[in-house]
C-alpha positions in Angstrom: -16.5 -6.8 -10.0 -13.6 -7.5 -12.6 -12.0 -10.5 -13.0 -8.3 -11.6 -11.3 -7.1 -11.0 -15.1 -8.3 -7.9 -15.8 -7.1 -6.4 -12.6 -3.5 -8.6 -13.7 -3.9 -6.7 -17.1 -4.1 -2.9 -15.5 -1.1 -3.9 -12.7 0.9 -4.8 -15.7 0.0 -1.6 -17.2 0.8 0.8 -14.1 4.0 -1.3 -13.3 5.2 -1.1 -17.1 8.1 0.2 -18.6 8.2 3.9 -18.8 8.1 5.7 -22.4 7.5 8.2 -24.4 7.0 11.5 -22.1 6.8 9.8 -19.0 10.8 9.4 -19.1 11.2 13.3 -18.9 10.0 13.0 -15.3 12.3 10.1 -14.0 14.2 11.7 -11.3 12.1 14.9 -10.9 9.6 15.8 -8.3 6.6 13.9 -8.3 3.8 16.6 -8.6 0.7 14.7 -9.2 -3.1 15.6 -7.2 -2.9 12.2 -5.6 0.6 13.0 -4.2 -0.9 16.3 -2.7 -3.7 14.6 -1.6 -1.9 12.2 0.6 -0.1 14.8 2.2 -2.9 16.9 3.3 -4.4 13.6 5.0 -1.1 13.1 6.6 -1.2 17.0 7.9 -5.0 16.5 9.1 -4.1 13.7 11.2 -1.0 15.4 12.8 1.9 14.0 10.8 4.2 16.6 10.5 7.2 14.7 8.8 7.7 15.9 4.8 8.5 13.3 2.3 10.4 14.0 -0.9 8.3 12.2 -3.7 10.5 11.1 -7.0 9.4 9.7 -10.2 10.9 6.7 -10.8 11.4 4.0 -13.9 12.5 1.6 -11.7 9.5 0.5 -9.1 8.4 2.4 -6.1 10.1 2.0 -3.3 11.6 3.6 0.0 15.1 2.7 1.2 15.3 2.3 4.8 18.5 4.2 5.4 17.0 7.1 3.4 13.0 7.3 4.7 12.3 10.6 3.3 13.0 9.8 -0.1 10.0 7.8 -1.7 10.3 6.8 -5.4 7.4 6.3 -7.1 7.0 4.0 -10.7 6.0 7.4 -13.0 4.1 4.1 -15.0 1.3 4.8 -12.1 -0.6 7.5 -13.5 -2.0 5.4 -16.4 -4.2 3.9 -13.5 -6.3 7.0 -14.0 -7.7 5.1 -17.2 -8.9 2.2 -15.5 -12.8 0.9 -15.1 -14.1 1.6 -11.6 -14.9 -2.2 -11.6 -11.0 -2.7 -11.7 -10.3 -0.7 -9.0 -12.9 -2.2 -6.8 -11.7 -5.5 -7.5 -7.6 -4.2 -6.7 -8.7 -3.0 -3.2 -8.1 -6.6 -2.2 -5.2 -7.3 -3.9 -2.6 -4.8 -3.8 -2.3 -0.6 -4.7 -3.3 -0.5 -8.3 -3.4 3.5 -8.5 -1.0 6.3 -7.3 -3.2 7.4 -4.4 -2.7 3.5 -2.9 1.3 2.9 -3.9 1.6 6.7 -2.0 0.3 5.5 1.2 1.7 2.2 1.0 5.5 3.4 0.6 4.2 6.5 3.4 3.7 3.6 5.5 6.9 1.7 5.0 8.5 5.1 5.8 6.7 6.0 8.6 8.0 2.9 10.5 11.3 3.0 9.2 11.6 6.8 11.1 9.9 5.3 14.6 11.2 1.6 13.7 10.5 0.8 17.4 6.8 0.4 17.1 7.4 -3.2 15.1 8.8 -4.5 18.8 5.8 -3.7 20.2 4.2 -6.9 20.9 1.0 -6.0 20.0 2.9 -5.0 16.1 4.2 -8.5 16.6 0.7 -10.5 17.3 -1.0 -8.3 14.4 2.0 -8.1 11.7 4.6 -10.4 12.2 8.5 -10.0 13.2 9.7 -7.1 10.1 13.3 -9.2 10.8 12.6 -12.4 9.2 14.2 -12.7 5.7 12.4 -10.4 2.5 12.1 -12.4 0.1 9.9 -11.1 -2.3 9.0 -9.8 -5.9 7.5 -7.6 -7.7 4.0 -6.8 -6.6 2.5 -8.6 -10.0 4.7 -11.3 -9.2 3.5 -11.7 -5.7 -0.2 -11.7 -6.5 0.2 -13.8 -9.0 1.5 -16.4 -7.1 -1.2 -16.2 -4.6 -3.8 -16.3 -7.3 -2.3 -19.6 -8.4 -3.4 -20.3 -4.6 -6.6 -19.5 -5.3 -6.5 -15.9 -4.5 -9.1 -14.2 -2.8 -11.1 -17.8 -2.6 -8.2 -19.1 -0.3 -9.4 -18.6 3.1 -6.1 -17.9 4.5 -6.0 -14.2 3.0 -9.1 -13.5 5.0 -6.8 -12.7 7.4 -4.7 -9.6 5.7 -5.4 -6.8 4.0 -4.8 -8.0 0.2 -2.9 -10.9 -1.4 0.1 -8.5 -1.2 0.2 -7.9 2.2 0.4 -11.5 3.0 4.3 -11.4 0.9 5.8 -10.1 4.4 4.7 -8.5 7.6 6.4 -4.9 6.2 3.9 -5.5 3.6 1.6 -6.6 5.8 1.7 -3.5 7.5 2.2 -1.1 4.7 -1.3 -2.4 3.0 -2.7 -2.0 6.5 -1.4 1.6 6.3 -2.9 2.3 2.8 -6.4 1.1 3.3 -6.0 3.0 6.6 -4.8 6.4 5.4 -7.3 6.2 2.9 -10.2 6.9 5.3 -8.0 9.3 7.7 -7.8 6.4 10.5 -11.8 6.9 10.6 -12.3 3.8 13.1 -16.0 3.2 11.9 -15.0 3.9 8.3 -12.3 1.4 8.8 -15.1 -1.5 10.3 -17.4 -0.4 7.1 -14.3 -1.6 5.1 -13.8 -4.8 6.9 -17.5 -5.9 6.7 -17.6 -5.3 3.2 -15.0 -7.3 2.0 -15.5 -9.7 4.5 -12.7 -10.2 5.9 -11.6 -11.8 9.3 -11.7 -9.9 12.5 -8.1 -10.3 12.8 -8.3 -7.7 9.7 -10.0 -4.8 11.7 -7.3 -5.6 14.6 -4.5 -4.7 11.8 -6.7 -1.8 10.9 -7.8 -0.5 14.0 -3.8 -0.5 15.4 -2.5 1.2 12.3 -5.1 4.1 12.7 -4.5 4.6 16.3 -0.4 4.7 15.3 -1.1 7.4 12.7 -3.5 9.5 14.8 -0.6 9.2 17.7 2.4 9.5 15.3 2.3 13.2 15.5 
């Protein structure tokens, strides 16, 4: 497994400025395998909605008034040089390549079109009230911060996805969304995940709604 720096290192990398012939993309299409593959998982589970995918130089994001759009840090791709032991280690942490920051924002705009599901009570127990204050950073600046917690070691991020998703319960649920997207809301696939990073039941809860959302979203 890498260490906390080198997976610091490679989010520095993927979130860094944008140069050279990267910057010819900002503000065009984001055409990218990962991108297509996200959309096909979307299509196999039912979810009709199309998303317009942008390259960005400014962070990814999605703007709640404008769901459909979803900018994406053109920076990403160089995730595609990364060890395997990197990505392992990121699973935990937050979206290191463009495959995970794709479902992640997906997420965030999934709810912002059906924004009555985070009243549910059940959204509530699992992921928090979406309305308190949003308060947070940029994604290295948020992990690092829980690092200097003690990261992974702290036993209070047992009980979320990654050390991102405990910045705010949209996060919350977008990482929920990612890890669950991932595995096209395969349930057992989904408790394979949880036992292996050993997380807390409470986890698998998260999980478990977020698949059964997307399965019922179309």
């Amino acid at each position: 497994m890498a260490s906390d720096r080198a997976v610091i290192t490679w989010l520095r990398k993927t979130r860094g400025p944008v140069k050279g012939p990267e910057r010819a993309d900002v503000g065009k299409p984001a055409v990218h395998p990962e991108v297509t593959k996200v959309e096909e998982d979307l299509r196999w589970l039912g979810i009709k909605q199309k998303f317009d995918f942008v390259w960005s130089d400014d962070g990814s994001g999605v703007e709640e008034d404008a769901p459909r759009v979803i900018h994406l840090m053109r920076s990403l791709t160089r995730a595609a040089d990364a060890p395997v032991s990197v990505h392992t280690a990121a699973d935990r942490v937050v979206a290191l390549d463009l495959g995970g920051v794709v479902r992640h924002e997906v997420g965030h705009a999934l709810l912002f079109l059906r924004p009555a599901a985070a009243r549910a009570p059940s959204f509530m127990r699992l992921f928090g009230d979406v309305g308190v204050t949003y308060r947070v950073g940029s994604a290295v600046d948020e992990v690092l911060r829980r690092m200097k917690r003690g990261g992974l070691g702290n036993p209070r991020y047992r009980h979320v996805v990654s050390l991102y998703a405990a910045a705010h319960p949209h996060e919350r649920f977008a990482e929920a969304v990612r890890v669950a997207l991932a595995y096209r809301a395969d349930e057992e696939e989904l408790a394979t995940w949880v036992r292996q990073h050993d997380v807390a039941p409470e986890v698998l809860d998260q999980l478990t709604w977020v698949a059964r959302w997307l399965k019922s979203y179309g």
